[in-house]
Biotite code that builds the C-alpha atoms (Angstrom):
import biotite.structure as struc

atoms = struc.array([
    struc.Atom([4.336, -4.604, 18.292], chain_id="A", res_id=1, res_name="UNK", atom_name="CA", element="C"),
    struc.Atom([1.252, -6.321, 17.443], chain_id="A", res_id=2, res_name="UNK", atom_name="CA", element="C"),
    struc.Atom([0.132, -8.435, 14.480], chain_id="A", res_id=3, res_name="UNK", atom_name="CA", element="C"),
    struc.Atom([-1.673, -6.763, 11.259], chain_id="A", res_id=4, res_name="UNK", atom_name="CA", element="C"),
    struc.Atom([-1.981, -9.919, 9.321], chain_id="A", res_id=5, res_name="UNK", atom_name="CA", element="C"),
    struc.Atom([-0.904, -13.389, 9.401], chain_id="A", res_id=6, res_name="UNK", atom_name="CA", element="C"),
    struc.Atom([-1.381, -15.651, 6.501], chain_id="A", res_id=7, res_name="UNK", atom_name="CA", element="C"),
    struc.Atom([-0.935, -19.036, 6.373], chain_id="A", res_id=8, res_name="UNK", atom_name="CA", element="C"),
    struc.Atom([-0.655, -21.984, 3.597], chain_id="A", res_id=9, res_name="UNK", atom_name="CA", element="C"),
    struc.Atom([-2.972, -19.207, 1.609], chain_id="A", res_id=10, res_name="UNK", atom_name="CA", element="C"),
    struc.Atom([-4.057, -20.713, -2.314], chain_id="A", res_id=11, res_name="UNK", atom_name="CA", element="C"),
    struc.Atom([-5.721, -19.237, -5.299], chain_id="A", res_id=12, res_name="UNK", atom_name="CA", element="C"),
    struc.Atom([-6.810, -20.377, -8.112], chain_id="A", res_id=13, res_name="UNK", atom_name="CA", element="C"),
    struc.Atom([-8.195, -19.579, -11.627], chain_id="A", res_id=14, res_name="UNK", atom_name="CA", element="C"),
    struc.Atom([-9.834, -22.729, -13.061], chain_id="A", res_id=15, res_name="UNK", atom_name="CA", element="C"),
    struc.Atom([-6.722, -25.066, -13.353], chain_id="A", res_id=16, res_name="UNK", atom_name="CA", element="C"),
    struc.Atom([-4.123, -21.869, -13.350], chain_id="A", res_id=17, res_name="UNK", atom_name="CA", element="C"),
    struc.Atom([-3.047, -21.627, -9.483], chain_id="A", res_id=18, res_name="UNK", atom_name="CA", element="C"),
    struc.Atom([-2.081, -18.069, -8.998], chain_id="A", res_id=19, res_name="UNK", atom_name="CA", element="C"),
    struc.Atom([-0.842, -18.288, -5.311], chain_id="A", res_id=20, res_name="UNK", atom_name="CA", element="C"),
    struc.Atom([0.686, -21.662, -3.891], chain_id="A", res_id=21, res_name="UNK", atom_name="CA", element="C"),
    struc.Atom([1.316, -22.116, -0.108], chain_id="A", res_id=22, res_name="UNK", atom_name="CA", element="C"),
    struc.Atom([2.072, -18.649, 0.464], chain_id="A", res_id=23, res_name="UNK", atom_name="CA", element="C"),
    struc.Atom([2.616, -17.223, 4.139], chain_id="A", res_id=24, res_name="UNK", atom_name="CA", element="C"),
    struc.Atom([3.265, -13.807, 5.512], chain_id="A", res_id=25, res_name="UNK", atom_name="CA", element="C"),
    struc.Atom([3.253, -11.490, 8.470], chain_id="A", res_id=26, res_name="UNK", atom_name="CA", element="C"),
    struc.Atom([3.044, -8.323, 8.683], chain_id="A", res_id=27, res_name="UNK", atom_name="CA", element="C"),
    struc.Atom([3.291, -6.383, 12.147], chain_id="A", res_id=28, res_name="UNK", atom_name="CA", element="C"),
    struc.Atom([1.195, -3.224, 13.261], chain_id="A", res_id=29, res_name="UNK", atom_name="CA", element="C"),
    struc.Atom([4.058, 0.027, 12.185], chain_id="A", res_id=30, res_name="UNK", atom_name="CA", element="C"),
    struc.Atom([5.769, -2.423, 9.635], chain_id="A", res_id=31, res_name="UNK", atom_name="CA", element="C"),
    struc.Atom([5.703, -1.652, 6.189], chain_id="A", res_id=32, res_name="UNK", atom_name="CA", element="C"),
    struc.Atom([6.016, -4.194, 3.659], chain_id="A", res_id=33, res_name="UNK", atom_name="CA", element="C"),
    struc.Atom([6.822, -3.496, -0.143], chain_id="A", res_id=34, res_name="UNK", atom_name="CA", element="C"),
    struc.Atom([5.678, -6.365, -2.478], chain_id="A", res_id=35, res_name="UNK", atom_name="CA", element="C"),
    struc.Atom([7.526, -6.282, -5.924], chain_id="A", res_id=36, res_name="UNK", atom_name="CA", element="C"),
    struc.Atom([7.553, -8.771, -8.505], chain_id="A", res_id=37, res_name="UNK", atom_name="CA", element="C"),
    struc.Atom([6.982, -9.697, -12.161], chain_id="A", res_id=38, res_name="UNK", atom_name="CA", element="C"),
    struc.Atom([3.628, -8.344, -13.786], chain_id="A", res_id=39, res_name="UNK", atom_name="CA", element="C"),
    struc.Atom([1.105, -11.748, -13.335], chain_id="A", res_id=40, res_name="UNK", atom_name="CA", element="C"),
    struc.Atom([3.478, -13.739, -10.359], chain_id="A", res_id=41, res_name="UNK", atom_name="CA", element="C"),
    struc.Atom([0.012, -12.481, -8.398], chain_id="A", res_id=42, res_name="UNK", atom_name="CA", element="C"),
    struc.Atom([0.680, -9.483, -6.142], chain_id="A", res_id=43, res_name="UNK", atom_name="CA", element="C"),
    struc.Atom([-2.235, -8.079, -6.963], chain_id="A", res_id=44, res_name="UNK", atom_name="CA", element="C"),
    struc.Atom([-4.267, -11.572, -6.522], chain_id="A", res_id=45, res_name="UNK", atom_name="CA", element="C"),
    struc.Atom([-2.542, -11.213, -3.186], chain_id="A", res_id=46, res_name="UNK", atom_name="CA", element="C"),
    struc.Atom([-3.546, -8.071, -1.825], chain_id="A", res_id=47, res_name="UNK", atom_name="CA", element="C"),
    struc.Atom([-7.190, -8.483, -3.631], chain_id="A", res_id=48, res_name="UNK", atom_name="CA", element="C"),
    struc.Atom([-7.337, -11.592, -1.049], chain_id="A", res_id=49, res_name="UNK", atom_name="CA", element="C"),
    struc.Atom([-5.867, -9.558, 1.990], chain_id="A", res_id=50, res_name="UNK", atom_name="CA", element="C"),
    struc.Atom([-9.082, -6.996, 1.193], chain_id="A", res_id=51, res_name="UNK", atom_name="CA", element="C"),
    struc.Atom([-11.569, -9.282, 0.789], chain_id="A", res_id=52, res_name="UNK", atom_name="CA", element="C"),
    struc.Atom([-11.998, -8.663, -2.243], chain_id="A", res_id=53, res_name="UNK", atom_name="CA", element="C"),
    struc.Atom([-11.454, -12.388, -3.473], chain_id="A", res_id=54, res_name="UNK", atom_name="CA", element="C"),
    struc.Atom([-12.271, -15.480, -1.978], chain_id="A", res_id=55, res_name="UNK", atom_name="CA", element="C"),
    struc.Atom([-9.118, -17.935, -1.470], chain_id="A", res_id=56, res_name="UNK", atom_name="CA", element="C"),
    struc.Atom([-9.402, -21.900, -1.880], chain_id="A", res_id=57, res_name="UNK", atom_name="CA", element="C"),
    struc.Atom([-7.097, -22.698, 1.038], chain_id="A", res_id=58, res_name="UNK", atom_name="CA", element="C"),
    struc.Atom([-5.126, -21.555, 3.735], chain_id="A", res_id=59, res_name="UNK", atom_name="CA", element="C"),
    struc.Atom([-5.800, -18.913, 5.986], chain_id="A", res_id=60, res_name="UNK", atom_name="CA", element="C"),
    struc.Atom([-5.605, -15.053, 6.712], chain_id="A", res_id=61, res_name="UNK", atom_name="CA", element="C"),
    struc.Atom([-5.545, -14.027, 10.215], chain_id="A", res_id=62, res_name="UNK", atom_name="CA", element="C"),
    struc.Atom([-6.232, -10.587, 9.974], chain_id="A", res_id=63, res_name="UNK", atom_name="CA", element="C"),
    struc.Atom([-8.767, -7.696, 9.977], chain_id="A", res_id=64, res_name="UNK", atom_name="CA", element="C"),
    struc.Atom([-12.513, -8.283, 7.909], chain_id="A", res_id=65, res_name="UNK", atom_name="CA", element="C"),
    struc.Atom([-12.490, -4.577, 6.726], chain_id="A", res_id=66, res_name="UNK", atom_name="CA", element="C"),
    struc.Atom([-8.736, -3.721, 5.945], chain_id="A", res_id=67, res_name="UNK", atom_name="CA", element="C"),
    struc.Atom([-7.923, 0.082, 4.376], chain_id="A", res_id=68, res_name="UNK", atom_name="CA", element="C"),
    struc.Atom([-7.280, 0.031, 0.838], chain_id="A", res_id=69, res_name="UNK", atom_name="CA", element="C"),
    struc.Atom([-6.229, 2.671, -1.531], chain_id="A", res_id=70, res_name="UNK", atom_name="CA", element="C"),
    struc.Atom([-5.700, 1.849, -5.554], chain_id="A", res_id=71, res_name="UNK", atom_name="CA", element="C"),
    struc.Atom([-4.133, 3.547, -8.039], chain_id="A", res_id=72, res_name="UNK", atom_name="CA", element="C"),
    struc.Atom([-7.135, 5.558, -9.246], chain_id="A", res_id=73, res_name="UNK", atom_name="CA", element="C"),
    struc.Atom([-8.628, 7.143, -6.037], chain_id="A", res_id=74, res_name="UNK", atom_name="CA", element="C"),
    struc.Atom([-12.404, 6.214, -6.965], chain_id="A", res_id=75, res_name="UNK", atom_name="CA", element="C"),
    struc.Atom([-13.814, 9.085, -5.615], chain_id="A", res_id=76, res_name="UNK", atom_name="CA", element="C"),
    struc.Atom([-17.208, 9.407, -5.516], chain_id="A", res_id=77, res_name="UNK", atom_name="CA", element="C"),
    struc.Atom([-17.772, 12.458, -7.705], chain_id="A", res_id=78, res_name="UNK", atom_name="CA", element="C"),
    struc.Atom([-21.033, 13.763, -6.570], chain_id="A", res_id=79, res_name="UNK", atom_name="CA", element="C"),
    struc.Atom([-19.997, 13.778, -3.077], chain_id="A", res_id=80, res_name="UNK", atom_name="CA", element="C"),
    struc.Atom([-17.592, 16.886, -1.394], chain_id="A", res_id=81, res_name="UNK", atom_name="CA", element="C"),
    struc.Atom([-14.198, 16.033, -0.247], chain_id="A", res_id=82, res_name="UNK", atom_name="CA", element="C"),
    struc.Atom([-15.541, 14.934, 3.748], chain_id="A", res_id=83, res_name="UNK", atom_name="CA", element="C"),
    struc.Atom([-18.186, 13.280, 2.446], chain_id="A", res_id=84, res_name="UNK", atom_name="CA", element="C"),
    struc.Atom([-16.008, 10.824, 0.688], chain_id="A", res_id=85, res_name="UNK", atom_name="CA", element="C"),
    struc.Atom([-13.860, 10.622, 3.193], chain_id="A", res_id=86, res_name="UNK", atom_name="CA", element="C"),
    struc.Atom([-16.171, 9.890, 5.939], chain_id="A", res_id=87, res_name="UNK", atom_name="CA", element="C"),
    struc.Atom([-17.326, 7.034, 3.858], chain_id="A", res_id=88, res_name="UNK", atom_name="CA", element="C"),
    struc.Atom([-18.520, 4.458, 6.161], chain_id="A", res_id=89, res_name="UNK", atom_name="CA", element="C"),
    struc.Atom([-18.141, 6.379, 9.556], chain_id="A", res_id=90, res_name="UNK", atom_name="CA", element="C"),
    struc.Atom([-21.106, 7.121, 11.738], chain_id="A", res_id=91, res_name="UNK", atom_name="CA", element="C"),
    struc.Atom([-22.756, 10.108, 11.272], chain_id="A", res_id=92, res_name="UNK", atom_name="CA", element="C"),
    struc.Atom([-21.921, 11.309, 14.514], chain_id="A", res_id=93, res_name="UNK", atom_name="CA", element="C"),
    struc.Atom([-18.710, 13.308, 14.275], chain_id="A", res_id=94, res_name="UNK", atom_name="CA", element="C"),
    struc.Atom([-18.338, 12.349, 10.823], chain_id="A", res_id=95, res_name="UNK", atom_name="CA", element="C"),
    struc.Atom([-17.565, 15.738, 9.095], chain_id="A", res_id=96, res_name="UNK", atom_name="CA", element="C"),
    struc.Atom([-15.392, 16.595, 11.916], chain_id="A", res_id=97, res_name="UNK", atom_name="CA", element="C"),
    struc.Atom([-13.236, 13.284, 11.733], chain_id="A", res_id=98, res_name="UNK", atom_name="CA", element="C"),
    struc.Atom([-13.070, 13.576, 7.791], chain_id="A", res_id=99, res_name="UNK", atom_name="CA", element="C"),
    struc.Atom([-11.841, 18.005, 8.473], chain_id="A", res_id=100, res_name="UNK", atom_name="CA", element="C"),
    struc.Atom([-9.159, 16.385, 10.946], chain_id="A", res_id=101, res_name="UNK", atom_name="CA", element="C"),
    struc.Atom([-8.324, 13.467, 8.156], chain_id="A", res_id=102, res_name="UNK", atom_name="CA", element="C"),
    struc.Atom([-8.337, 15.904, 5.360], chain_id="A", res_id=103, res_name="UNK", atom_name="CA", element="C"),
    struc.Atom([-5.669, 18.206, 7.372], chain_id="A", res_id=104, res_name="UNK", atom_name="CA", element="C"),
    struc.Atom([-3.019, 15.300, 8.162], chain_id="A", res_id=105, res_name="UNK", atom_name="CA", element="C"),
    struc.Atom([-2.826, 15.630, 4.065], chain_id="A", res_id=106, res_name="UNK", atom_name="CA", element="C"),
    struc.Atom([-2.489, 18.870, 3.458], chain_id="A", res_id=107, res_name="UNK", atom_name="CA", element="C"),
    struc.Atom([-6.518, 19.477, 2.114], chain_id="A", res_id=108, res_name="UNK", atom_name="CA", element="C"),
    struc.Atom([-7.909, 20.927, 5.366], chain_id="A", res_id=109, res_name="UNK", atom_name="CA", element="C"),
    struc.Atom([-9.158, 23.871, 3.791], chain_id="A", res_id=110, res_name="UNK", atom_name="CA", element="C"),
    struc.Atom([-10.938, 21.898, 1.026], chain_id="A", res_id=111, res_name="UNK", atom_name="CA", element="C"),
    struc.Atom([-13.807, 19.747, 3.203], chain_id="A", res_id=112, res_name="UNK", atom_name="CA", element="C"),
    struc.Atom([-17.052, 21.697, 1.028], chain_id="A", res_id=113, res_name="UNK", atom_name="CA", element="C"),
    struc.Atom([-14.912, 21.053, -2.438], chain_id="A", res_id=114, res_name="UNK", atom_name="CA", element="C"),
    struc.Atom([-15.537, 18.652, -5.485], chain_id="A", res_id=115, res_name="UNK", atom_name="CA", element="C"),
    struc.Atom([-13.327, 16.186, -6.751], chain_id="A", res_id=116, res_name="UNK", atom_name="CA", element="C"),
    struc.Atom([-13.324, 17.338, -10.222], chain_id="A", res_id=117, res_name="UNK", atom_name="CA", element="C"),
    struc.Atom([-11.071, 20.205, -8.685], chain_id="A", res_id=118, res_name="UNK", atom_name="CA", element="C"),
    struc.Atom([-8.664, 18.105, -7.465], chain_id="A", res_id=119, res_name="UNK", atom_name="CA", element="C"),
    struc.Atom([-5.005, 17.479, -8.757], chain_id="A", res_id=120, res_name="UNK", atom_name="CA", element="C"),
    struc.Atom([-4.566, 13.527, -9.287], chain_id="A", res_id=121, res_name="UNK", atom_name="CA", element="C"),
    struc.Atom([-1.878, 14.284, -6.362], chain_id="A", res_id=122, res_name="UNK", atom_name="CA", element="C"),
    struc.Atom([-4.293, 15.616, -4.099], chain_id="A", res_id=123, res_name="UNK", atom_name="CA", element="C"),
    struc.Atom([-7.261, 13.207, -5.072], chain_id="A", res_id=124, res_name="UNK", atom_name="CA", element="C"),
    struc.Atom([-4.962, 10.452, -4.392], chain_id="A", res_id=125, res_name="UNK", atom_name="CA", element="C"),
    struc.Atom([-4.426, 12.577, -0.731], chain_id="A", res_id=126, res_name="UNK", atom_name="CA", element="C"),
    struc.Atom([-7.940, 12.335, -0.031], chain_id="A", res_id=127, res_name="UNK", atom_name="CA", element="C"),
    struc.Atom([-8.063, 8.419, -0.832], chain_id="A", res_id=128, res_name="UNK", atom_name="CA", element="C"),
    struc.Atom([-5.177, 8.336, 1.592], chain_id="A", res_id=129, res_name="UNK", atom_name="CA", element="C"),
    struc.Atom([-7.151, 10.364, 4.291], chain_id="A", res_id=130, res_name="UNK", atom_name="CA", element="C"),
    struc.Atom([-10.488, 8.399, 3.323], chain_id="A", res_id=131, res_name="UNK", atom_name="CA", element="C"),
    struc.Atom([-8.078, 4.890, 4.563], chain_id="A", res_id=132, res_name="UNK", atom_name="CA", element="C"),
    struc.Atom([-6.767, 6.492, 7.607], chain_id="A", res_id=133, res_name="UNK", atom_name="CA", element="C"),
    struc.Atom([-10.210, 8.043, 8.836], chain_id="A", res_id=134, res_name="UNK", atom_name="CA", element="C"),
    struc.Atom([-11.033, 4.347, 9.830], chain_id="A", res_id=135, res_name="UNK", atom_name="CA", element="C"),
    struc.Atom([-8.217, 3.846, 12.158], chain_id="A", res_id=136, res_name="UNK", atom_name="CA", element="C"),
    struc.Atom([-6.735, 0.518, 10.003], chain_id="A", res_id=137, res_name="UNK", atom_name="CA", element="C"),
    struc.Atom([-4.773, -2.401, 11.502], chain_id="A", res_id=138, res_name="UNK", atom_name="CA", element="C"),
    struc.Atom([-4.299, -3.190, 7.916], chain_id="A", res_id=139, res_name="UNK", atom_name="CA", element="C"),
    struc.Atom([-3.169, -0.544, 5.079], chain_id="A", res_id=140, res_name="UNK", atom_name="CA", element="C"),
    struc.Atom([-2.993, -1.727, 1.672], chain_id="A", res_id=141, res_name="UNK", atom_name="CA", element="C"),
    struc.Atom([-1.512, 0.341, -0.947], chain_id="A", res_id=142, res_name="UNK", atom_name="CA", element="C"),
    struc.Atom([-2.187, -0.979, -5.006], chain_id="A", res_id=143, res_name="UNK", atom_name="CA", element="C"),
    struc.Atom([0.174, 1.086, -6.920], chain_id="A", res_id=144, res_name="UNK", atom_name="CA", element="C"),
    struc.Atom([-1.420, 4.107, -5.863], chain_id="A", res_id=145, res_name="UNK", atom_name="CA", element="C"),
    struc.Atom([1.561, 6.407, -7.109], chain_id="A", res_id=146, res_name="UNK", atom_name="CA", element="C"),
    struc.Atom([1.609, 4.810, -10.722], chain_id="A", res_id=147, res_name="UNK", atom_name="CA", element="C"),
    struc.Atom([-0.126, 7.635, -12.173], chain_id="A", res_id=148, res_name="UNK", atom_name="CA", element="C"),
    struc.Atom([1.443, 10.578, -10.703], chain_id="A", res_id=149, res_name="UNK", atom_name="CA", element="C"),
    struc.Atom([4.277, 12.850, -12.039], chain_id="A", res_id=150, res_name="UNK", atom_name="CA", element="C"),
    struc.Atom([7.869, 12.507, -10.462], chain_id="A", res_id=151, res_name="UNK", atom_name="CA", element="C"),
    struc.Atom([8.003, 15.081, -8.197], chain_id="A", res_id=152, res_name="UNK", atom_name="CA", element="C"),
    struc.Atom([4.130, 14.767, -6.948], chain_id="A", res_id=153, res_name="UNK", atom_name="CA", element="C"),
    struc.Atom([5.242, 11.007, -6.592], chain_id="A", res_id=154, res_name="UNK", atom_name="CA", element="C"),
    struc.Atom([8.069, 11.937, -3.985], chain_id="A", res_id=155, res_name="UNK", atom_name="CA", element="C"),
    struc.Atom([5.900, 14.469, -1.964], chain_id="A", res_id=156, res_name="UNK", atom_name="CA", element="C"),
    struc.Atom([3.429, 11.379, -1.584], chain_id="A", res_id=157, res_name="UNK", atom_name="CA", element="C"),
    struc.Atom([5.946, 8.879, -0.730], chain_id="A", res_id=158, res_name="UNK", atom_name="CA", element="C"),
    struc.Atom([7.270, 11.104, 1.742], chain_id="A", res_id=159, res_name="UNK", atom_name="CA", element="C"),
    struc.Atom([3.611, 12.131, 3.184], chain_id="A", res_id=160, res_name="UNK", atom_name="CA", element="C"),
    struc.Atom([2.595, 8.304, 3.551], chain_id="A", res_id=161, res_name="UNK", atom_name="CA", element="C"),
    struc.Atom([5.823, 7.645, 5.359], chain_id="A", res_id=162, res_name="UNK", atom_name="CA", element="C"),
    struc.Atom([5.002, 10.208, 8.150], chain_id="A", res_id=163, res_name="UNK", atom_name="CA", element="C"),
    struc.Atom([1.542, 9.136, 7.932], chain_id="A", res_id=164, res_name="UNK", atom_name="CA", element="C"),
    struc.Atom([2.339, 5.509, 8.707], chain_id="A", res_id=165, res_name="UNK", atom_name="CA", element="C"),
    struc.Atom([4.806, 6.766, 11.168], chain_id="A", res_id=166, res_name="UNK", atom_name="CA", element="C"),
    struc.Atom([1.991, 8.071, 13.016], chain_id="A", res_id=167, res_name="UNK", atom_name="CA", element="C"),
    struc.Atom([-0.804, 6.017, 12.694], chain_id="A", res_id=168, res_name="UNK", atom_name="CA", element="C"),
    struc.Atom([0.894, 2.810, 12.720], chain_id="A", res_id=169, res_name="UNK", atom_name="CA", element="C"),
    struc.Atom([-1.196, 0.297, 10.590], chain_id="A", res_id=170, res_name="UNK", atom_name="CA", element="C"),
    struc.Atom([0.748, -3.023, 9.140], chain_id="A", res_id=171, res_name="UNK", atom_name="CA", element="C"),
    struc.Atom([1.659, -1.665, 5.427], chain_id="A", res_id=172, res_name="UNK", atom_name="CA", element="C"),
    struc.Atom([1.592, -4.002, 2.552], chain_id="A", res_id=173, res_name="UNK", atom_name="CA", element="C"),
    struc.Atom([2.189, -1.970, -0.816], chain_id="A", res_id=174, res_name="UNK", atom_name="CA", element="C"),
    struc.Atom([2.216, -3.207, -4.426], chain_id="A", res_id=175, res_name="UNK", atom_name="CA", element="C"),
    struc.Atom([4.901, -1.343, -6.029], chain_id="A", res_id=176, res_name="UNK", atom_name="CA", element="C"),
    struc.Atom([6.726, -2.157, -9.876], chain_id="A", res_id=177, res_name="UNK", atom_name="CA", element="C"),
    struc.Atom([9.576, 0.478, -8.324], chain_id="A", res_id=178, res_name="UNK", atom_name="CA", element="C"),
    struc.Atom([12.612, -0.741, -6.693], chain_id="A", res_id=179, res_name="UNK", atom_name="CA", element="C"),
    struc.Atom([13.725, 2.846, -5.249], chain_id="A", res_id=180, res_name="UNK", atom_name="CA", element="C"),
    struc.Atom([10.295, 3.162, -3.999], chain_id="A", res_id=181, res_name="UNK", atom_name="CA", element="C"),
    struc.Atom([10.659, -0.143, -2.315], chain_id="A", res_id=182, res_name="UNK", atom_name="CA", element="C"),
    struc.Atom([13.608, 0.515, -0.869], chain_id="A", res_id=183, res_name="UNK", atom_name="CA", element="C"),
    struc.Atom([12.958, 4.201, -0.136], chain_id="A", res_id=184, res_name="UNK", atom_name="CA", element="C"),
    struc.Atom([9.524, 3.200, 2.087], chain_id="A", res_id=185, res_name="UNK", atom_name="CA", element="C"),
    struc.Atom([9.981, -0.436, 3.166], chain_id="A", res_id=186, res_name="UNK", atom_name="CA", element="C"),
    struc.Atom([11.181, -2.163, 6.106], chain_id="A", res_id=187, res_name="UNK", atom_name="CA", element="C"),
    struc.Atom([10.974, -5.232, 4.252], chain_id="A", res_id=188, res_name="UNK", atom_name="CA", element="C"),
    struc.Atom([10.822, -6.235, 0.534], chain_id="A", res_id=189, res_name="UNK", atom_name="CA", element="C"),
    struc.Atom([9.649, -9.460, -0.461], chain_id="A", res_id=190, res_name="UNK", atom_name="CA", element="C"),
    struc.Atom([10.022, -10.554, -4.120], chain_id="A", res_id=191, res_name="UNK", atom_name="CA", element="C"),
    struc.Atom([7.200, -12.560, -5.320], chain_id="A", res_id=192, res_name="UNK", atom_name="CA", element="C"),
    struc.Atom([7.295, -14.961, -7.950], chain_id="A", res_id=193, res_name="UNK", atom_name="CA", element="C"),
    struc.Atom([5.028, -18.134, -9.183], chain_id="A", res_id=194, res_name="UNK", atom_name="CA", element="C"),
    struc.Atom([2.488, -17.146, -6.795], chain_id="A", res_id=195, res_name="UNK", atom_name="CA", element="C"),
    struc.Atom([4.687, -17.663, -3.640], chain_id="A", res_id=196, res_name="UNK", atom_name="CA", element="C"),
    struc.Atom([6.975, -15.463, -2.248], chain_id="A", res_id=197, res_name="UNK", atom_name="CA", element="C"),
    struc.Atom([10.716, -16.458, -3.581], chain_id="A", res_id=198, res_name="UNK", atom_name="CA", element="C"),
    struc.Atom([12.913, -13.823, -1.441], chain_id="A", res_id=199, res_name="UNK", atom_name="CA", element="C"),
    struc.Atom([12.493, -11.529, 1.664], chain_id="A", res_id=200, res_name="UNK", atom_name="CA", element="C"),
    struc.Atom([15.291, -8.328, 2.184], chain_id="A", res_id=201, res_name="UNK", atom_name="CA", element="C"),
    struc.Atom([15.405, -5.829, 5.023], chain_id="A", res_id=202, res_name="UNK", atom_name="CA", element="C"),
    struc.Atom([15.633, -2.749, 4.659], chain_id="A", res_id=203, res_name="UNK", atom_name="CA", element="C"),
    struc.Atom([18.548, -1.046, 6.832], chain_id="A", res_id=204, res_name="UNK", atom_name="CA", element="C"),
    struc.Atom([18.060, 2.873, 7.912], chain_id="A", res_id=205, res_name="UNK", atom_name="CA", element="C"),
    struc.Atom([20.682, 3.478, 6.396], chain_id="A", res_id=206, res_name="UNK", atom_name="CA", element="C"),
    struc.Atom([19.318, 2.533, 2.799], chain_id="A", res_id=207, res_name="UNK", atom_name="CA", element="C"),
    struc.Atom([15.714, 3.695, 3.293], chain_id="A", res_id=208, res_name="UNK", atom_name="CA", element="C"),
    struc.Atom([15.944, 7.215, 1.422], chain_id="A", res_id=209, res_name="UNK", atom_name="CA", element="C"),
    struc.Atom([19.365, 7.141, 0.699], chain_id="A", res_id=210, res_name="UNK", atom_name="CA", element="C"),
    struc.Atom([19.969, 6.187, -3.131], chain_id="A", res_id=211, res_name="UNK", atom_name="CA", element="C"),
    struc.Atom([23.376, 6.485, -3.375], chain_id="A", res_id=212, res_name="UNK", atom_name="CA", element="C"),
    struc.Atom([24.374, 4.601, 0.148], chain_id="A", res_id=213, res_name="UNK", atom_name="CA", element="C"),
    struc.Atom([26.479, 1.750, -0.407], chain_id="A", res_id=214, res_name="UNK", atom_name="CA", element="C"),
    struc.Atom([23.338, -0.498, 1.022], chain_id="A", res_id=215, res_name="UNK", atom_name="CA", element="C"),
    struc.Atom([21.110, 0.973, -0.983], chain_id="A", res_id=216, res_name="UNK", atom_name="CA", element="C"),
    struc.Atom([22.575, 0.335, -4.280], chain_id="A", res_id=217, res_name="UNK", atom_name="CA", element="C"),
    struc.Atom([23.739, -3.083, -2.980], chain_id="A", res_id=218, res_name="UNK", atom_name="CA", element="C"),
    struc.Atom([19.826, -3.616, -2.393], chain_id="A", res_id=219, res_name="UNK", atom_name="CA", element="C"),
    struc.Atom([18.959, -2.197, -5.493], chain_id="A", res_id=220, res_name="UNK", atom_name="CA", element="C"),
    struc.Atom([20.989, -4.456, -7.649], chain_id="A", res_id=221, res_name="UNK", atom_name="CA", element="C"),
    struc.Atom([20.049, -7.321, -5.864], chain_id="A", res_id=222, res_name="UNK", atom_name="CA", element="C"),
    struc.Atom([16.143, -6.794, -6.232], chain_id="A", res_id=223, res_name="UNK", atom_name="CA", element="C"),
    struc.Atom([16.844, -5.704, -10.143], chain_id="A", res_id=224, res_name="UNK", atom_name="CA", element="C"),
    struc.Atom([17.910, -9.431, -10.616], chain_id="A", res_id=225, res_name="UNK", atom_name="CA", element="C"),
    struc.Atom([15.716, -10.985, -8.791], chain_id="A", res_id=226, res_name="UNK", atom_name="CA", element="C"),
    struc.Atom([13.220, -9.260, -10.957], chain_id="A", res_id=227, res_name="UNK", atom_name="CA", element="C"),
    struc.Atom([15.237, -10.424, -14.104], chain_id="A", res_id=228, res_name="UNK", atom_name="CA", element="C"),
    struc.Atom([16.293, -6.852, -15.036], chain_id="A", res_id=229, res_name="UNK", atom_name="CA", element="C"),
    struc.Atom([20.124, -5.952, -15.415], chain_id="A", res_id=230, res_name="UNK", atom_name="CA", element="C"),
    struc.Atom([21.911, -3.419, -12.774], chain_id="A", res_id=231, res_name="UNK", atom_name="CA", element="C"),
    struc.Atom([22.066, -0.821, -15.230], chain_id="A", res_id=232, res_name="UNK", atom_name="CA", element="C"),
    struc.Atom([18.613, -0.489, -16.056], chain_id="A", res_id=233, res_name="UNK", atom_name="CA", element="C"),
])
């Protein structure tokens, strides 16, 4: 396997209020890597910094200038068709045929010459997937981006980014609130908290996609208090 990110020592900082302190992680190309933790620890400070989107004020991140990125609203470009927004940033060369290919691996290959207003907010979140993938990431960054969707329209996704990762094989780093979403899609969970990450868990075969394994539950537990929330929640 080869390296996705590294980051080293990495600090951020609001004024006086340090978000992230001394914080290192790695993340290999084909891993994925579920972040959880308390609303304001700084996940999403984290993977804002891991996009580029934020400048840091020390340490390092070893890693690519232009990682993939998909949020929790797909920020499609609305006067744009489907391939258009997904080619988004691609030559022209080839473009439409790249974004038709993309557009297939998520189930919307019939759909290049359509309008986002159409679209589901499961299948516009399919195209923002495609639109990351098109580039051919080391990095893929996932912000919540099933937050918004129903239960069942949820699972199809997590199951349709798992393949898709499978295949591709980009270094995964996913902000996620959802322990059985951790659990079912990660190879590791790390547990963030006070800007630094406080615990790191694999994730056996066994438990990834299997709720009611004894590992699984065994996981989920543990995460639950890490995150200060009781068993039975």
């Amino acid at each position: 396997m080869t390296e996705a990110v590294t980051v080293r020592g990495l600090r951020r900082a609001y004024g006086d209020r340090v978000v992230i302190r001394s914080l290192d992680l790695h993340i290999e190309r084909g891993e994925f890597v579920v972040l959880l933790g308390e609303s304001g620890c700084g996940k999403t400070t984290l993977l804002r910094a891991l996009a580029g989107l934020d400048p840091i004020d020390g340490g390092r991140i070893d890693g690519p200038p232009r990682p993939a990125v998909v949020f929790q609203e797909h920020r499609l470009l609305p006067w744009d068709p489907l391939w258009r927004n997904v080619s988004l940033g691609l030559s022209e060369k080839d473009s439409r045929q790249l974004a038709g290919a993309a557009l297939a691996e998520v189930g919307l290959g019939d759909r290049l010459d359509d309008w986002p207003r159409n679209l589901s907010g499961g299948q516009a979140q399919r195209v923002a997937l495609a639109r990351a993938l098109v580039q051919q990431p080391q990095l893929l960054l996932l912000d919540e981006p099933f937050a918004a969707l129903d239960a069942l329209t949820r699972i199809k996704m997590q199951s349709l980014v798992k393949a898709l990762v499978r295949k591709h094989q980009p270094g995964v780093l996913l902000v996620t609130h959802d322990v059985d979403e951790a659990i079912t899609l990660g190879d590791r969970a790390l547990v963030m908290r006070e800007g630094a990450i406080a615990r790191t868990y694999a994730i056996s075969a066994a438990a990834n996609g299997h709720r009611s394994h004894p590992e699984a539950i065994e996981l989920r537990d543990r995460l639950l208090a890490d995150l200060g929330v009781g068993a039975d929640a």
